[in-house]
Structures are given as structure tokens and as C-alpha cells.
N, C-alpha and C positions, 0 to 999 in steps of 0.2 A: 555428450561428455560423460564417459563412467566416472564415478566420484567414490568416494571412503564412503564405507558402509561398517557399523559395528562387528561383521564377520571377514573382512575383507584383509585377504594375506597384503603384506609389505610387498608387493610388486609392482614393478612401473606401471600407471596406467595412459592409457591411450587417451588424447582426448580426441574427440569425432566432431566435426560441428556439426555433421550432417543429422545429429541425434539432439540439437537442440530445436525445438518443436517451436515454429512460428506461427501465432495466432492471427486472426484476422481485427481488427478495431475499428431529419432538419429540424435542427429546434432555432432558437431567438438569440436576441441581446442579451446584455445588461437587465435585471429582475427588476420590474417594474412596481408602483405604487400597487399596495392590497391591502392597508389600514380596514381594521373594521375583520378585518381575518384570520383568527389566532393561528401560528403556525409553529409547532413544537418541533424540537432538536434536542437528541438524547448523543451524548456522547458517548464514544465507545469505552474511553481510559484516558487514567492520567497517569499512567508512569513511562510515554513514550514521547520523547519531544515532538514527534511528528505530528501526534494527534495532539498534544497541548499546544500547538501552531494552530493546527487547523481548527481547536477550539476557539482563539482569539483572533482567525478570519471571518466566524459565523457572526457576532454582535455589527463589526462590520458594515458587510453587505446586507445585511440584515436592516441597518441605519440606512448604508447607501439607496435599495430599494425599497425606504416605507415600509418595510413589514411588520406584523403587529406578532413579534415574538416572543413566544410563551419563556421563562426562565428556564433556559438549558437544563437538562437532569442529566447524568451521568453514570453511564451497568457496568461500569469497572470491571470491565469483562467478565460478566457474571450473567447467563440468559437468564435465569431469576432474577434478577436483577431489572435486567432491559424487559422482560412482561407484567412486574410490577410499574415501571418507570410507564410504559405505553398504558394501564390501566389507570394510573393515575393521570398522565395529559389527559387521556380520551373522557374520562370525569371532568375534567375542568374545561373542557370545550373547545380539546384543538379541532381542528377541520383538516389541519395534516400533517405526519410527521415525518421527520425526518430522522434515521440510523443507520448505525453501522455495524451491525451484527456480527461478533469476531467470530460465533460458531454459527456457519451458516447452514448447517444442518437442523435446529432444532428449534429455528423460528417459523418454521412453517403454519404453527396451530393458531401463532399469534396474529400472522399476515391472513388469515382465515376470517378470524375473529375481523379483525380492521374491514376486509373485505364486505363483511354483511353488513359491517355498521356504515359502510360506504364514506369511509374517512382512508383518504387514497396514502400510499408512503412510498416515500424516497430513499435509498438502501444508497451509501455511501461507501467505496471502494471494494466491497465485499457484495454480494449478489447471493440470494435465498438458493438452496438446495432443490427444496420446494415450495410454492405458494407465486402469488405473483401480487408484484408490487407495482408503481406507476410509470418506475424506472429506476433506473440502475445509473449511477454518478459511478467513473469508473475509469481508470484507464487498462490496457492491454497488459494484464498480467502475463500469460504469453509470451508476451513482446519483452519482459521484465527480464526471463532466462536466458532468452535467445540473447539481448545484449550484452549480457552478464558473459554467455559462453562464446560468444564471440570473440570478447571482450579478450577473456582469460585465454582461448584457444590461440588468440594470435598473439599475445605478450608470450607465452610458454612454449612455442612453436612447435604446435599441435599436440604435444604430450607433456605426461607429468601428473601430479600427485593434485588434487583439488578436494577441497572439504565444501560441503555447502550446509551453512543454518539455517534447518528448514523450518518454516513457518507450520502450526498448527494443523494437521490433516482435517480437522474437522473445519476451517476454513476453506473455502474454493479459492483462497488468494495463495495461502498453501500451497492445493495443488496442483492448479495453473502453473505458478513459479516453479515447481518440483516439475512436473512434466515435460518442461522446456530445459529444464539443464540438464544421503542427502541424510541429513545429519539433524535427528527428529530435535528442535527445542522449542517447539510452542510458543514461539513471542517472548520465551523470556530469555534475560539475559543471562541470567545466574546457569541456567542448562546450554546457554553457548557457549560460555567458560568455561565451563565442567565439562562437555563435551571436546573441544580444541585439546585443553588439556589433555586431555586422553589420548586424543589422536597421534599429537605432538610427541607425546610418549614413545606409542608404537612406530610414527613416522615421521620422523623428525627432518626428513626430506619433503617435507609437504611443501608445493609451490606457487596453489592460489587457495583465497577463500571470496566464497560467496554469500556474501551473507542477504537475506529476505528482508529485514529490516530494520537499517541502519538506528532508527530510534530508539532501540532496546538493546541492539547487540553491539554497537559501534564501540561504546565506554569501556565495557569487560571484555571485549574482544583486543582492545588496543591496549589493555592496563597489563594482560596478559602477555601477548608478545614483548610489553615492553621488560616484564620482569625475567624472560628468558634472554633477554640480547635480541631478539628477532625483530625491533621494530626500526630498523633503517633504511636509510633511502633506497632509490629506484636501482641505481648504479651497484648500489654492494649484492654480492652473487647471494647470499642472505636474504637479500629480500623476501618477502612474499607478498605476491600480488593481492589485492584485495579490489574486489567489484563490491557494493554496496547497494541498496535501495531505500529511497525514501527523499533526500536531497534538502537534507536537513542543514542549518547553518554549521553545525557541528563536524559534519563530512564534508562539505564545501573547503573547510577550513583544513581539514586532515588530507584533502587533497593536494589544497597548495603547501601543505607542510611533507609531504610525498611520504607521511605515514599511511593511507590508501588510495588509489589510483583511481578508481571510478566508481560513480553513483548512478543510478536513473532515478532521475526528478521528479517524484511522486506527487501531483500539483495541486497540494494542500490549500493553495487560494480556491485554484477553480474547483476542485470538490466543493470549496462551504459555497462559492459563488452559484454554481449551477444548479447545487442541491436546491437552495432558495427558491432558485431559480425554476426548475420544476417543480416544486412546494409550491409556489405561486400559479401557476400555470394548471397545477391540477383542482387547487380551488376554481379556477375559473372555467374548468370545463376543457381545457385545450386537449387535444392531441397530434401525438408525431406519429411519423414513421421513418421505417428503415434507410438513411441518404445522409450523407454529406451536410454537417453544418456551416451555421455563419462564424464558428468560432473555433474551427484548424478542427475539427473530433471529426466522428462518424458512428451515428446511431446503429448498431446491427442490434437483428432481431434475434434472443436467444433460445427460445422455444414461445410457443402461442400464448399470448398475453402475460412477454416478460423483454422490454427494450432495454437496452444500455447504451449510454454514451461515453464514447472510449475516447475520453480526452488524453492529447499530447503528451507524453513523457520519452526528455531526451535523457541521454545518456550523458552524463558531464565526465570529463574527463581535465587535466592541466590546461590544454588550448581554449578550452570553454567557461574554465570553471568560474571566471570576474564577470561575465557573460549578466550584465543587473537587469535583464528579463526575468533570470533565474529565481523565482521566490524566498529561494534560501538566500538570496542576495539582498531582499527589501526587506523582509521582517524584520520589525523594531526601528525601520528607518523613515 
């Protein structure tokens, strides 16, 4: 799918599906007893409802299996930040930790560091540039565009005008997502408003937007259309289509209110679930390899001594969207 680019003349664009790029995605149960085993979680941020969910699934499962968890610390998307946070657990005696590195470029000195001191870590939706960690909690970024373009390809019948808010390039979740479907705003939402803006300006025929993650961009992206007249139902020729990520109770909601049409359910439970879950697992010594789990994923191996498991995420749409599997369905119930 060609998209708006900041140089890009007001011309119709084609969409292609054929150019949205699909990626490929045996571990255990339920995270067992490991009392007697500090096991640290540093949060990525708090100003993303996604990540302040999947904040309040770690305490959790954390209860559910026995773990002996060190108090959460938080790099507010700040890599200074998250290599003080890891220098201070690894002082107080974790054995292993658990993040989410939003610039996965530039944590490579510190997974070096971890490395020698032989205190294993678990990388949460985002996966190291360079360095190797124990594993990778994770689902199919990849897989994130290609539904999105799908998505949008067959609502707009194969052409038309599409914006997409693209996630941080110094991220690999970035640009994964970017290489499968791009409208640079780094996670924040204030630069997707300010960008749409712009675009809306110049093309006010714009007929989908994609946005990378609903937790930041959903608020200002919807406040916005609604102050132009642009945010009405499905039916009015007005519309614009909206694909979303993250499958937040927020867009759950803005689905059935047909102010945006689809999400992919980024699974905030099973990230903090599995995280643990490997966190546990690597105190004790285990190892996987690349196959089919007991729990719908599929571990693939991403270069030599660096696994991921590419948990489940569907694509929600109106047919789906009550569907109470859905995370964004249980949280707070």
C-alpha cells in the first residue's frame, strides 16, 4: 500500500496488497512457583494505556505464579533511564529481568553487560537491535501491517488516499509495522495530531488511517477528526476508515461506537503472563527451541542466540469486537 509521505503530490494512490509484507511468528504452561528468586520488571511508560494494562497484569501473574517480584521500576521511555533502572535491580539482586526497550537500538552495551554477569533478560514486545537476550515476548509485528493493509485495502476497494502513524524508527516494532504496510510520530500522540492535521489540509480526501498504536494515538487522533465534522459512521461517504493497534478497552469501545473499524489485539495479558513466564524459566536453567507451543504462539529463531515467541494477535473488528477472550474485554472485570 503507497501511503502520504511529507513530499507526496495530492494524487490518487493506488493501494496494492501485494506490497504488504507478511512476516512469519515449545515453551510451557501457566509460570510456576520460584519464591526465593528475585525477578525484576522495569516498565517501558506510563502515558500509553496499553502499557499501564499491561503494568497491572505483571503484579498479577506475578501472585498467580509465586514469584518473588522485585518492585516494578519504570525508563519512561528514556534508555538512560532503563540502564540506570537495570543497574540498580542488578545491585539489589535480581537474577532476572524483565523490559521493554522502546529504542531497540541502543540497548545493546547494556544486554552485554547483563550477559557477563550471567543475569539472563526477557525483552517484551520490542526485540534488541543487537545483543542477545533469553527471549523475546512478542507478537508478529509483520503480521500487524499486513492486517491493517488488508484491512484498509479491501474497505477502499483497492485504492485511495491512506495515512499511516508510524511508530519510532529507532524501534524494530516501528519498522516491522512500517515495512508491512508512513507518517513518522514516534509514539507520541501530540506529533499524530499535528501530523493528520497537516495531511488533512493538503488532502482532505484522505480515506484510511493506520495508526501503530492505539494507546497514544487513538485520543488525539479521534478529538481531531471530531473537530473537523470527519468523525461519522461507517455508512456516511465521509467516513474514514481507521485500522488501529494495540486492542485497548478504549478502541474496543470506539469500534462498537463505529468511530474506528479495526484493531489488532496486542496481548497485554500474555506478554506480562509469558514474560514471568520465561523470567522463571531462565532462573532455572531451561531452554527452548524453535516449534510450536502449548499456548496458540510459535517460537522462531531470529539470528543465533536470540528466540522469540510470537504470540496470537487477532484482528478485531464489529463481528468480533464483544468476543470476552478479548483482553480489552476483561480488564478491570
Amino acid at each position: 500500500m503507497n501511503l502520504l509521505r511529507p513530499a507526496l503530490l495530492a494524487t490518487a494512490l493506488v493501494v496494492s496488497l501485494a506490497a504488504c509484507d507478511a512476516g512469519t511468528s515449545p515453551g510451557g504452561g501457566a509460570p510456576g512457583p520460584a519464591k526465593g528468586a528475585p525477578i525484576a520488571v522495569d516498565l517501558p511508560r506510563a502515558d500509553s494505556d496499553f502499557w499501564n494494562s499491561y503494568a497491572r497484569y505483571i503484579p498479577q501473574y506475578a501472585k498467580d505464579g509465586g514469584l518473588n517480584l522485585m518492585t516494578p521500576t519504570n525508563s519512561q521511555n528514556d534508555i538512560a533511564k532503563l540502564v540506570a533502572n537495570t543497574q540498580a535491580l542488578t545491585s539489589q539482586g535480581a537474577k532476572a529481568i524483565v523490559m521493554a526497550p522502546q529504542d531497540t537500538g541502543a540497548i545493546g552495551t547494556i544486554l552485554t553487560q547483563l550477559e557477563q554477569k550471567k543475569i539472563p533478560v526477557v525483552t517484551v514486545d520490542t526485540r534488541p537491535d543487537k545483543g542477545n537476550v533469553y527471549m523475546v515476548v512478542r507478537a508478529d509485528n509483520r503480521a500487524y501491517g499486513q492486517k491493517a493493509c488488508e484491512f484498509l485495502g479491501t474497505k477502499l476497494g483497492g485504492k485511495g488516499k491512506v495515512i499511516e502513524f508510524q511508530g519510532a524508527l529507532s524501534s524494530v516494532n516501528g519498522r516491522d509495522r512500517s515495512e508491512a504496510f508512513a507518517e513518522p510520530t514516534d509514539w507520541e500522540g501530540a506529533k499524530a495530531s499535528a501530523a493528520l492535521q497537516t495531511r488533512l489540509a493538503q488532502h482532505p480526501d484522505i480515506n484510511g488511517i493506520y495508526m501503530q498504536a492505539g494507546g497514544v494515538f487513538l485520543a488525539p487522533t479521534l478529538q481531531l477528526l471530531r473537530t473537523k465534522n470527519l468523525l461519522v459512521p461507517p455508512t456516511d461517504p465521509k467516513h474514514i476508515f481507521i485500522v488501529s493497534n494495540d486492542g485497548i478497552p478504549q478502541e474496543l469501545d470506539a469500534i462498537r461506537k463505529g468511530d474506528i473499524d479495526a484493531t489488532v489485539s496486542q496481548p497485554a495479558d500474555l506478554y506480562a503472563k509469558y514474560a514471568l513466564y520465561y523470567a522463571k524459566a531462565a532462573v532455572d536453567g531451561r531452554t527452548f527451541q524453535p516449534g510450536r507451543t502449548d499456548h496458540d504462539s510459535t517460537i522462531v529463531q531470529i539470528r543465533d542466540g536470540l528466540l522469540e515467541d510470537q504470540l496470537p494477535a487477532p484482528l478485531v473488528i464489529k463481528d468480533n469486537v464483544d468476543d470476552p477472550a478479548l483482553w480489552g474485554n476483561q480488564i478491570g472485570k
